[in-house]
N, C-alpha and C positions, 0 to 999 in steps of 0.2 A: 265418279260424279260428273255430270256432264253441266258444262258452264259457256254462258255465251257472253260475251264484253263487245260493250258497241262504243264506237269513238269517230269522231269528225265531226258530228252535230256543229251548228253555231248560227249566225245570224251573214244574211246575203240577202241580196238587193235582187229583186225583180228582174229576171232575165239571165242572174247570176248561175252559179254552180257550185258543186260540192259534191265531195264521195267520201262515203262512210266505208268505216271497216267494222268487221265483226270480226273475233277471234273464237275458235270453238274448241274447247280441248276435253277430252274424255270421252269422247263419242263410241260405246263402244260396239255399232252395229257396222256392218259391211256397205249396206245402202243409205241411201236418205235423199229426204227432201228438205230444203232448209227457204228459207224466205225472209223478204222485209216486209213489215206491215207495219203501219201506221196508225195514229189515233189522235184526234185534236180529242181534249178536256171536252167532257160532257156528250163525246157523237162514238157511233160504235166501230171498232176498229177496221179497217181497211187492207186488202192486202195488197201489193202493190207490185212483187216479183218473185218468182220462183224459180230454182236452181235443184236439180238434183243429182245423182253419183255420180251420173253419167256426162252432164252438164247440159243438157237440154233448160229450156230458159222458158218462163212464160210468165207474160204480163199484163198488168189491169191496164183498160182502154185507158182509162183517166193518165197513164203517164210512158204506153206506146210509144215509142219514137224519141223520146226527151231521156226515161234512164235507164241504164244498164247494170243489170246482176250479172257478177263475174264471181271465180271462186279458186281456192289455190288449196288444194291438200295432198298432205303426203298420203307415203301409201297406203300406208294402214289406216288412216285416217284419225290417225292418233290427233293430228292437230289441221284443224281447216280453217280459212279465212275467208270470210265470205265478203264482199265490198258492192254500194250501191252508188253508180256513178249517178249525179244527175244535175242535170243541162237544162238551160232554160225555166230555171225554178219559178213558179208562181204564188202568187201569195194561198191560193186554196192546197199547196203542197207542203205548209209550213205544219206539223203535226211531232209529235215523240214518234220516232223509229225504231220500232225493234228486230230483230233480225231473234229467227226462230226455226224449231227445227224437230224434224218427224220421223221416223221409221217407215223405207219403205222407197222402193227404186223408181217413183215415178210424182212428177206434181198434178199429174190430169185430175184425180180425186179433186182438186182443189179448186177446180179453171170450170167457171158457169160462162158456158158459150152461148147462151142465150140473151147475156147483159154483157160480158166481156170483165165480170169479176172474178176475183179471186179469195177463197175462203182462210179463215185464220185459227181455226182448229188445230192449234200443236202443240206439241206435247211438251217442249222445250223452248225458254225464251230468256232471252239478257233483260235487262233495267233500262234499255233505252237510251235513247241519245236525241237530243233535242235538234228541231231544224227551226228557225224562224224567215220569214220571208217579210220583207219592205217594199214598199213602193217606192 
């Protein structure tokens, strides 16, 4: 059974930072795509960075530059951790984070180069972890 646990959320001031971890255990495919995406109450969810086996990385315009998806797994990929560093928080990035995850050796499926978003079609997700943002 594959499970994803998300932890860091919390409350930061304007301009602040914070990095979330995700722990991913039971994964039992060779590749993947794994992600954070996003969702404030009532607006539809957002994708915000992609990571896959290889560690290639890609990210929505909305937070280029400010956060970074990193990932740590063992070999087998028995257990992965996935963490979303981010810099410069703004109050429009205060949303539930969930960190989420797919079948499949690559994130382009995911990445609309026409707007610079990114899709939240997965097959696998945690419970999320809260971020708030202050002025």
């Amino acid at each position: 059974q594959v499970q994803l646990v998300e932890s860091g959320g919390g409350a930061v001031q304007s301009g602040g930072s914070l990095k979330l971890s995700c722990v991913v255990s039971g994964y039992p495919y060779r590749t993947y795509c794994m992600a954070w995406i996003r969702q404030v109450s009532g607006k539809e969810r957002e994708g915000v960075a992609t990571i896959d086996s290889d560690g290639d990385t890609l990210y929505a315009n909305s937070v280029k530059g400010r956060f970074t998806i990193s990932q740590f797994a063992s070999q087998d990929n028995a257990n992965i951790t996935l963490y979303l560093e981010m810099n410069n928080l703004q109050r429009e990035d205060a949303a539930m984070y969930y960190c989420a995850a797919d079948v499949g050796s690559t994130c382009w499926r995911y990445y609309n180069e026409y707007d610079g978003t990114l899709g939240t079609e997965f097959g696998y997700w945690g419970q999320g972890t809260q971020v708030t943002v202050s002025s």
